[in-house]
C-alpha positions as CSV (number, residue, x, y, z in Angstrom):
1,X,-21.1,-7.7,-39.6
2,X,-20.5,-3.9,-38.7
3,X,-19.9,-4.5,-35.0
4,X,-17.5,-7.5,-36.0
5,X,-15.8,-4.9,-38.4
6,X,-15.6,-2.2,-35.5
7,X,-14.8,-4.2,-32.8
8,X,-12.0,-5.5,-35.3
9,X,-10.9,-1.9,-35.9
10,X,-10.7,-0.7,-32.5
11,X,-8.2,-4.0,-31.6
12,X,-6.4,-2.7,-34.3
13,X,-6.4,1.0,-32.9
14,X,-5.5,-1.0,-29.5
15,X,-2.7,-2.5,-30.6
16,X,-1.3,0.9,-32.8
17,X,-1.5,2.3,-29.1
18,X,0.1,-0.1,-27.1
19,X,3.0,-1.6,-29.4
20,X,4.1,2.0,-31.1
21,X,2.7,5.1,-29.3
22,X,3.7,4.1,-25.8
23,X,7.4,3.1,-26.4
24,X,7.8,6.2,-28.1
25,X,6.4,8.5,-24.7
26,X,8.8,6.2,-23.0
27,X,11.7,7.4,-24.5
28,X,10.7,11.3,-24.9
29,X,11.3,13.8,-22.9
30,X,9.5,13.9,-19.7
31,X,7.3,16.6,-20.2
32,X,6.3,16.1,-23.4
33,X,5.4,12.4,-22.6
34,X,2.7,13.9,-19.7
35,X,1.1,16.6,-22.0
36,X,0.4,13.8,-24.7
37,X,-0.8,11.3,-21.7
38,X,-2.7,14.1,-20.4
39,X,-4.6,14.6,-24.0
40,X,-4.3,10.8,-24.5
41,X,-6.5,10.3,-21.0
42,X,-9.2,13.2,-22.4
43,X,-9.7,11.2,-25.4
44,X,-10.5,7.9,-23.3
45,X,-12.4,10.0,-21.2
46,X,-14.3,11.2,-24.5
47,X,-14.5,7.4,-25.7
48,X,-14.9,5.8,-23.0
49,X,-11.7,3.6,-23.9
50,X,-10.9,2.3,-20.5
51,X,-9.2,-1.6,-20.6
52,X,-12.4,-2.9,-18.9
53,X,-14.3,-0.9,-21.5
54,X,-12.6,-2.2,-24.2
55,X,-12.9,-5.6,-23.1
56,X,-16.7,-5.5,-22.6
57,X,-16.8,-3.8,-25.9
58,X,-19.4,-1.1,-23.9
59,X,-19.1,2.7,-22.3
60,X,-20.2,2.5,-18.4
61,X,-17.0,3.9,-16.4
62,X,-17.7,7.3,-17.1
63,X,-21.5,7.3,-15.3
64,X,-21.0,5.2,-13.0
65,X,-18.1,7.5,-11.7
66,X,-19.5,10.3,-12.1
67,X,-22.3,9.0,-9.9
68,X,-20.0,7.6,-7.5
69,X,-18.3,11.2,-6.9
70,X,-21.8,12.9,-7.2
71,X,-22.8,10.7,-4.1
72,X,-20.0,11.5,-1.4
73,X,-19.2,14.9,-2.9
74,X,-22.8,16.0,-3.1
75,X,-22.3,19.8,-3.4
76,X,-20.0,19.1,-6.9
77,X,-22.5,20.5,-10.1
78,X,-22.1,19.1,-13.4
79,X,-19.2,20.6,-14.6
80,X,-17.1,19.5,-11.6
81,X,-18.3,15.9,-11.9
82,X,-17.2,15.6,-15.4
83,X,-13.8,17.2,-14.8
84,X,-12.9,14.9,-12.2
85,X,-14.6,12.1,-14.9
86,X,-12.2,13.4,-17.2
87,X,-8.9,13.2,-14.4
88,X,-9.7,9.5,-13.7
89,X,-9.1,8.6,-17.0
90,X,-5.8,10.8,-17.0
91,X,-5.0,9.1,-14.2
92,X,-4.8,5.6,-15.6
93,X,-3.1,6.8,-18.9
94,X,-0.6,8.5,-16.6
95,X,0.0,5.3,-14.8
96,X,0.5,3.6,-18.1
97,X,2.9,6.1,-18.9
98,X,5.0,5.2,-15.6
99,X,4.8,1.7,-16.8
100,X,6.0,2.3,-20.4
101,X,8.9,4.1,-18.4
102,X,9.5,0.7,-16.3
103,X,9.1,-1.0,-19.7
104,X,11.9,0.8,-21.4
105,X,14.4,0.6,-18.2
106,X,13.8,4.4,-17.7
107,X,13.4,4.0,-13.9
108,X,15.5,7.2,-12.7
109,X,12.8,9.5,-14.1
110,X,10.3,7.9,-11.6
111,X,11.5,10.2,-8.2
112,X,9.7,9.6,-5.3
113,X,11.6,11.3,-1.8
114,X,12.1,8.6,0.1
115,X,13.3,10.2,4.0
116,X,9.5,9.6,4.9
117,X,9.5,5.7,3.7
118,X,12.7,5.0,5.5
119,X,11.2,6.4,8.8
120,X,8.4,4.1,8.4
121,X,10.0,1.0,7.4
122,X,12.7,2.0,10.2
123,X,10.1,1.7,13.1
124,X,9.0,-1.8,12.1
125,X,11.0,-4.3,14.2
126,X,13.1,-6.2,11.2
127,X,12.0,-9.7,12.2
128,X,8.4,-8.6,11.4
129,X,6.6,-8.1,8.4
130,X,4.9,-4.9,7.0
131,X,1.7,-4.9,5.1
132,X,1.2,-1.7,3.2
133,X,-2.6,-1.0,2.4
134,X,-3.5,1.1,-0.7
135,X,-6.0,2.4,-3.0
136,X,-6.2,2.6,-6.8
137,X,-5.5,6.2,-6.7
138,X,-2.3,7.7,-8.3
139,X,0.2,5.5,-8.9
140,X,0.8,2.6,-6.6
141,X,3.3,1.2,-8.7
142,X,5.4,4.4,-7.9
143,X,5.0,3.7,-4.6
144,X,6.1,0.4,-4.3
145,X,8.6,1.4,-6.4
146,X,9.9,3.7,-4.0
147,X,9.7,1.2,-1.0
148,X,11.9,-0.8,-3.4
149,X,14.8,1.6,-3.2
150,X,15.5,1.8,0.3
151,X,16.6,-2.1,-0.2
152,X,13.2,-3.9,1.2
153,X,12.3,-6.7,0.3
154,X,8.8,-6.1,-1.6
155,X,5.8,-8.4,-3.4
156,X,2.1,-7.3,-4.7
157,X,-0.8,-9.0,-4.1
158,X,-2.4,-8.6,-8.0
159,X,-5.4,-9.5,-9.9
160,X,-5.6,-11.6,-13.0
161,X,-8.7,-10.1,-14.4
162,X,-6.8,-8.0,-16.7
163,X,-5.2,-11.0,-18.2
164,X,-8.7,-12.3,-19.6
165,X,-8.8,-13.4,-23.1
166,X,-11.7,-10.3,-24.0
167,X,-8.9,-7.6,-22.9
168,X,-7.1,-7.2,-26.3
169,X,-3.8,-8.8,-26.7
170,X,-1.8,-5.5,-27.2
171,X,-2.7,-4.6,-24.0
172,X,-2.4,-7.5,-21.7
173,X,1.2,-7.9,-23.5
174,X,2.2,-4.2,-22.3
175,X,0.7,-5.1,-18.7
176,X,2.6,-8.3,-18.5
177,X,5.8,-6.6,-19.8
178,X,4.8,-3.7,-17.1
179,X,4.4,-6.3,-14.0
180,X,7.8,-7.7,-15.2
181,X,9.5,-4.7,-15.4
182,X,8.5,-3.3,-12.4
183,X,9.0,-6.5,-10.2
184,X,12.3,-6.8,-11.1
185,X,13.2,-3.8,-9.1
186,X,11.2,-5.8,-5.9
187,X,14.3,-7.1,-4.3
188,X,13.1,-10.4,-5.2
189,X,9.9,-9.9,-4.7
190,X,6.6,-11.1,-6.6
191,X,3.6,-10.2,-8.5
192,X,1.1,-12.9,-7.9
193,X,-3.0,-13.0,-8.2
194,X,-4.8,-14.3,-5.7
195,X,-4.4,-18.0,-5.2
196,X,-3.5,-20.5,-2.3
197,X,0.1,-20.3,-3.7
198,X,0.1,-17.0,-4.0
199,X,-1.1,-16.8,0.0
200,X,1.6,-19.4,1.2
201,X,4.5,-17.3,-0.7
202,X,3.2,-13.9,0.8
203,X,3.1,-15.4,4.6
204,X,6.4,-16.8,3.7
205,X,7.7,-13.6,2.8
206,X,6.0,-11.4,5.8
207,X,7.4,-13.8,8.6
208,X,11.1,-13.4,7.2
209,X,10.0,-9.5,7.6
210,X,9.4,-8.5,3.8
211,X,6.6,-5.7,2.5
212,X,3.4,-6.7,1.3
213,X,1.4,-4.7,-1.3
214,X,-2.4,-4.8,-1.0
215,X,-4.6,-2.5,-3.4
216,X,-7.7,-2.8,-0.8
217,X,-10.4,-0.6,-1.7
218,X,-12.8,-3.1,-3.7
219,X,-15.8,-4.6,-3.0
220,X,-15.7,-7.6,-0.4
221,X,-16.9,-11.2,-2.1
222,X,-20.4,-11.8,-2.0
223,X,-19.9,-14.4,0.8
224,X,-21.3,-13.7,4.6
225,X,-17.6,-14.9,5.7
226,X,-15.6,-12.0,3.3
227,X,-15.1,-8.9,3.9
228,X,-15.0,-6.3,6.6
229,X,-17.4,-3.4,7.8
230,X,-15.9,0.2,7.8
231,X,-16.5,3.7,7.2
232,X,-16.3,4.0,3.3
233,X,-17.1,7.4,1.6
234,X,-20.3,8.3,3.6
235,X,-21.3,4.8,4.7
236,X,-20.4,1.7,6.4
237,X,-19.5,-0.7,3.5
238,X,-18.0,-4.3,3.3
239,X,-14.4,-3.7,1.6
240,X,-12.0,-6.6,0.6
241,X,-9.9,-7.4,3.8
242,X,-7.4,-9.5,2.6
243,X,-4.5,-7.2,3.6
244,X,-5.8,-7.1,7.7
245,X,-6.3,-10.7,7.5
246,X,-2.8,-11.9,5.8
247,X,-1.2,-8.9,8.7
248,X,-3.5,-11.0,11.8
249,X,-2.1,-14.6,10.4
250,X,1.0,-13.3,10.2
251,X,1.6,-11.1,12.8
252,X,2.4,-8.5,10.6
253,X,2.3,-4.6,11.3
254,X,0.3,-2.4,8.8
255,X,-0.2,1.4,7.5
256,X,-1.7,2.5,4.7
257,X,0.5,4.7,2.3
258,X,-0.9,7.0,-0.9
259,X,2.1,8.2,-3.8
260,X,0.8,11.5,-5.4
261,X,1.7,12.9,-8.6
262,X,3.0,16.3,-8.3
263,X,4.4,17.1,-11.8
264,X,6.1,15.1,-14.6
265,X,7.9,12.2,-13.2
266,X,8.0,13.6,-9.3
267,X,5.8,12.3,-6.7
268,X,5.3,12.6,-3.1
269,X,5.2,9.8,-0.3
270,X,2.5,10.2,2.7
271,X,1.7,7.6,4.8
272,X,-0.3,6.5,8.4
273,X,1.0,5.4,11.3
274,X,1.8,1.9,12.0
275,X,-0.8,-0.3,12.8
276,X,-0.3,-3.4,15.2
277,X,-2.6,-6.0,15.0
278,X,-1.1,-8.2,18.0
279,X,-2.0,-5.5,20.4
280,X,-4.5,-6.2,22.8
281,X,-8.3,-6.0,22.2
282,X,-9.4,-7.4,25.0
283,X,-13.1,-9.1,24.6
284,X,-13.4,-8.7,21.3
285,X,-14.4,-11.0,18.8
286,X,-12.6,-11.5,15.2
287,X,-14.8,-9.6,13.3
288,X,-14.6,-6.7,15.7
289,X,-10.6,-6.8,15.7
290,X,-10.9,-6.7,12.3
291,X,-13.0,-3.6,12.1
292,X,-10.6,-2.2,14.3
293,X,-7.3,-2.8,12.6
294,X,-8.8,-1.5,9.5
295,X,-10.7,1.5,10.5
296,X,-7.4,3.7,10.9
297,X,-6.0,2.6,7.2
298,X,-9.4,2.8,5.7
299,X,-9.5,6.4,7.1
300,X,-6.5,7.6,5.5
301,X,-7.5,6.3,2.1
302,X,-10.4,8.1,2.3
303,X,-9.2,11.3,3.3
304,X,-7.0,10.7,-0.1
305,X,-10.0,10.6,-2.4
306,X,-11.8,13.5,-0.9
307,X,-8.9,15.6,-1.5
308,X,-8.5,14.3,-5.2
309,X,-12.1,12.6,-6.6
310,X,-10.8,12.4,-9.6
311,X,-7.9,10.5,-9.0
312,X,-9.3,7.8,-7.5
313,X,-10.0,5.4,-10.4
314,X,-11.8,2.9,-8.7
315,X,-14.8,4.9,-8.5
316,X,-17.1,3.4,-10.6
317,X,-16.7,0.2,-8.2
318,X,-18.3,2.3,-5.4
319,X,-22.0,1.2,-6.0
320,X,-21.1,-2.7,-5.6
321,X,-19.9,-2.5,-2.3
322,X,-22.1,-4.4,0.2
323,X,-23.2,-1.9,2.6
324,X,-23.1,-2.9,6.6
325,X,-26.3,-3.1,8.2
């Protein structure tokens, strides 16, 4: 009776949060919008009051991140751990924030240079697509956000697992209105999850010479025939390799790209080089290609969490990945 009254309370809290505090940070001004998001993602932090936290109705983000740092930054004590604990939930309130922005039309205050995107996109040969690789770290809405503006053409490869019926309604409404929002600035590109529609639509779009977004660094499927071995915070791991494949079916180029958030509502755009997976790897086999088209991107994402643990939210994911024998 008690846990049916809390859990009850906390979808109320849920919904307080999501249908009336974050339309009001969407319309204030920008700097008082991050210092409440700031304290907002301290008090998650504190509660452990993640969406997939909330949903399970149990706290587990925090330690297992907190591991996951602990194990590739071994030299961090205690105290470091738990402040970078402590940023990856900021960083997820802040990316909510730049979503109730989207929400509430306020796109301008999302600034993003863009001179380093346009050199990118302008060394792609137009006829061919581009599959842009990224991690959940920062803002990756921003970034495709910002590819957006320089007129390309640009759809995300999503997950529905947030849309499941234990994720309180409040909140899958505001991530619904968010994915709306935000893909109508794609040029007429889509959000879709995973599916065999979803696949045909995005190798539609990549041979008429369109962007692909693909948040990559998650575990591969448990299935000998998923996944690709590469170098992975301190180990060979199996990541998901959806994005290399799509690129190799395709003929697409790839890089992998990283926003950063430098201060309210400015971010800054780096980027790999271009990575072409029709050139020539003589006597190779498929699995080797692959390794080899991905070990570049998965190289510059990984240089992006060691300089910022704590913005990488993904890390309590770290533990599942299959590791490469």
């Amino acid at each position: 009776m008690l846990r049916a009254i809390g859990s009850a309370l906390v979808r109320l809290l849920v919904a307080v949060e999501y249908r009336c505090l974050m339309p009001v940070l969407a319309r204030s001004p920008l700097q008082w919008a991050y210092r409440v998001t700031a304290w907002r993602g301290r008090l998650n932090a504190r509660w452990g009051r993640d969406w997939t936290e909330l949903a399970l109705g149990m706290r587990y983000i925090a330690e297992r991140s907190a591991r996951a740092y602990g194990s590739f930054m071994p030299d961090a004590d205690a105290a470091t751990l738990k402040a970078w604990v402590v940023e990856r939930y900021q960083t997820v309130a802040r990316e909510e924030l730049d979503g109730a922005f989207a929400i509430a039309g306020r796109f301008d205050v999302l600034r993003c240079d863009l001179s380093q995107i346009r050199l990118a996109l302008s060394q792609k040969p137009a006829h061919r697509g581009l599959v842009v690789v990224m991690s959940h770290h920062d803002s990756f809405f921003v970034a495709m956000l910002a590819i957006a503006r320089t007129g390309a053409r640009v759809s995300l490869m999503t997950s529905d697992v947030v849309f499941d019926e234990r994720v309180p309604a409040a909140l899958r409404r505001f991530t619904r209105l968010k994915y709306q929002a935000f893909e109508s600035q794609m040029n007429g590109g889509r959000f879709l999850p995973t599916s065999q529609f979803a696949h045909a639509f995005f190798k539609r779009e990549l041979t008429h010479g369109a962007v692909l977004i693909v948040v990559t660094d998650t575990p591969a499927a448990a299935r000998p025939d998923r996944g690709t071995c590469v170098q992975w915070l301190g180990q060979s791991r199996k990541m998901a390799d959806g994005a290399v494949r799509i690129a190799m079916e395709t003929h697409s180029q790839l890089l992998a790209a990283h926003v950063r958030y430098e201060s309210p509502g400015l971010f800054s755009w780096r980027c790999s080089a271009l990575v072409d997976p029709d050139a020539s790897m003589a006597l190779m086999t498929t699995q080797e290609h692959r390794e080899q088209i991905f070990k570049p991107l998965a190289a510059f994402l990984e240089q992006v969490v060691y300089r910022d643990p704590g913005r990488w939210s993904a890390a309590h994911l770290l533990e599942d990945f299959p590791p490469c024998e």
